[in-house]
N, C-alpha and C positions, 0 to 999 in steps of 0.2 A: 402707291404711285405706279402699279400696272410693271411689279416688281416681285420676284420672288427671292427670297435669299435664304438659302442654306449653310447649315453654320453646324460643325462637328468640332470638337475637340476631346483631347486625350491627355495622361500627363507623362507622357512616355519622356525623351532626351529632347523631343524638339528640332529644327531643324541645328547643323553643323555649326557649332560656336553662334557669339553673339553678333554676328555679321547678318545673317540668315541665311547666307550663299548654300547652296546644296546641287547634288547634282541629279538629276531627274532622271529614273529610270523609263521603262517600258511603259507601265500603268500611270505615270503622270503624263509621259506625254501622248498618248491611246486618249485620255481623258479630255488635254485640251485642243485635239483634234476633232476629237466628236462636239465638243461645245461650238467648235470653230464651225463645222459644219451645219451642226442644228441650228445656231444662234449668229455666226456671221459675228460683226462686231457689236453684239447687242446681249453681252453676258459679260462676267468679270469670273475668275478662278485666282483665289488668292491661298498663298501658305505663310503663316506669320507665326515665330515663336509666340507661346501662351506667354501671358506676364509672371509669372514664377519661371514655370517650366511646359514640357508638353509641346503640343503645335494643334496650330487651327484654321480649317480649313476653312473656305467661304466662296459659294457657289453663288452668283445673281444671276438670274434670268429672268426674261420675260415672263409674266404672268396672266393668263386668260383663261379663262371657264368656259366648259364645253358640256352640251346635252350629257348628261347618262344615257350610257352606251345600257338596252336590253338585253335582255339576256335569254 
């Protein structure tokens, strides 16, 4: 659907209790700056505890294919 979605996860602590609240440092919000910039309101950046444990991230962006670049 002209959609990219990236999806990481880990099973580390997860975010801060079962609330999800956390508090963002330097490199989450560096990240959803540059989304902000590239994508405008046409991407999603999400952090949701795993269902056990862990946290997972999920990047959407636009998606479109371009020439191969020669080289």
């Amino acid at each position: 659907n002209g959609e990219l979605v990236l999806v990481v996860r880990d099973d580390g602590p997860g975010l801060n209790g079962k609330s999800g609240k956390y508090s963002e440092g330097v490199g989450l919000q560096n990240t959803r700056s540059r989304l902000q910039q590239l994508y405008g309101d046409h991407h999603e950046f999400k952090l949701l505890n795993g269902m056990n444990s862990g946290l997972e991230v999920q990047i959407t962006i636009p998606y479109h294919e371009t020439e191969p670049v020669e080289q």
